[in-house]
C-alpha positions as CSV (number, residue, x, y, z in Angstrom):
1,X,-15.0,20.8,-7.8
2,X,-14.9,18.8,-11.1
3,X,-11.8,20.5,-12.7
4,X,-10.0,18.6,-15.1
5,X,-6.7,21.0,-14.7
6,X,-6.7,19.7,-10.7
7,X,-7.5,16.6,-11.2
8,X,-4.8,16.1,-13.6
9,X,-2.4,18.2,-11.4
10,X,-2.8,15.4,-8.3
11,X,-2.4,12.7,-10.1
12,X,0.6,13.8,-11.8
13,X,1.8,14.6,-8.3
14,X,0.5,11.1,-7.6
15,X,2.6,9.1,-10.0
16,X,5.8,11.6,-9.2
17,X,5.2,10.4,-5.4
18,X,4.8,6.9,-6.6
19,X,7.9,7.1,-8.7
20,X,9.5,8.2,-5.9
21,X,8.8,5.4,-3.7
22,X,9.2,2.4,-6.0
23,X,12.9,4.3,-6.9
24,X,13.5,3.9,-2.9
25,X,12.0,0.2,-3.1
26,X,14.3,-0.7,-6.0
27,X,17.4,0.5,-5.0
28,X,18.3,-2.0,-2.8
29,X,17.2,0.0,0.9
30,X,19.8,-1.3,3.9
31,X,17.7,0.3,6.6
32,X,14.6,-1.3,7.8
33,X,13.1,2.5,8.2
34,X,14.2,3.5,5.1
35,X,12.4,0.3,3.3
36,X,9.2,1.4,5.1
37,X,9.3,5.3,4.0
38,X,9.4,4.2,0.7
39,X,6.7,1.9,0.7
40,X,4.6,4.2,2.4
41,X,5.2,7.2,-0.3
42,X,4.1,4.1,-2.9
43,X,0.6,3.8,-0.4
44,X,0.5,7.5,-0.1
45,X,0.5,7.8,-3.8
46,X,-2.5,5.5,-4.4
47,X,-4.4,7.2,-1.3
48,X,-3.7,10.8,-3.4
49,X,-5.4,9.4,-6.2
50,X,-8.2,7.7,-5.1
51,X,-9.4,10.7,-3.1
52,X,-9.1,13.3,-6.3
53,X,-10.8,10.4,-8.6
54,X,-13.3,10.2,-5.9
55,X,-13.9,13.9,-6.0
56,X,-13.9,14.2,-9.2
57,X,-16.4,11.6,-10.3
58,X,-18.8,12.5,-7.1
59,X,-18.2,9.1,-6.1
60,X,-17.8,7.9,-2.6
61,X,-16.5,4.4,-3.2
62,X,-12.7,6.2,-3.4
63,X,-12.8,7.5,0.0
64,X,-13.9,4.5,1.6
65,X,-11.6,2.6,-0.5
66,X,-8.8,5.2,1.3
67,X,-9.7,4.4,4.8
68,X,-9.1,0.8,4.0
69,X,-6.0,1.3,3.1
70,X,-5.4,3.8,5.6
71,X,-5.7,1.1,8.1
72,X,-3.9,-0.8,6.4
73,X,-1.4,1.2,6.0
74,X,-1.7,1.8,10.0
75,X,-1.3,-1.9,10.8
76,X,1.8,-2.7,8.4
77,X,3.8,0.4,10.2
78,X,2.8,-0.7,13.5
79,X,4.0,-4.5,12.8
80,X,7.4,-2.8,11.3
81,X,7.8,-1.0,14.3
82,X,7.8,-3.8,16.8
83,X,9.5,-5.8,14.8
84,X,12.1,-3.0,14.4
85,X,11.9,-2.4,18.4
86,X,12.5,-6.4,18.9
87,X,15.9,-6.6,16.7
88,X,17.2,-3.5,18.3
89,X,16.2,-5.7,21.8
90,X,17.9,-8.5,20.8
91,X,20.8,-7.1,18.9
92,X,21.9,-3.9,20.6
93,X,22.6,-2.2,17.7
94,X,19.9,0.9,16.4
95,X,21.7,0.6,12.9
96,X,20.1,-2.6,11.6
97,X,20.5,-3.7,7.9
98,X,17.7,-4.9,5.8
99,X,19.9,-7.6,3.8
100,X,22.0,-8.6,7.1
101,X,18.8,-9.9,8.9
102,X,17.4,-11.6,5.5
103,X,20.9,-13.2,4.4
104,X,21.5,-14.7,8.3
105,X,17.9,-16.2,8.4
């Protein structure tokens, strides 16, 4: 369906998502989860527009360019998450601080 009013309607929603996100990056995020949520919304954001480009244009270099970063994407959560999973180990404490870990290193 090659209609400009969509097209333009998902990626405004794209760049609202996006502007979410780097407002979550930029403020300074304490929690490790919280830091990831926002950086995913940014990937999500890209991921929203390469698929309506893609669909729009009848091209399907945007969807495969999606699934990249979708596993991508995939990998960098799963990384956070054991590393997340280790500190809680070690620590003891679920509650664990972005800028705490970075500042002790």
């Amino acid at each position: 369906m090659r209609d400009f009013y969509s097209l333009n309607l998902v990626l405004n929603f794209a760049v609202i998502l996006f502007g979410i996100g780097m407002c979550g990056f930029l403020t300074r995020p304490l929690n490790i989860i919280f830091f990831l949520i926002s950086n995913e919304l940014g990937l999500l954001s890209f991921i929203f527009m390469f698929v309506s480009l893609g669909q729009f244009y009848v091209d399907l270099s945007g969807q495969l360019f999606v699934l990249v970063l979708l596993v991508i994407s995939a990998i960098e959560t799963a990384l956070v998450l054991v590393l997340y999973i280790s500190l809680v180990s070690i620590t003891g404490e679920r509650q664990t601080y972005l800028f705490d870990i970075v500042g002790n290193s």
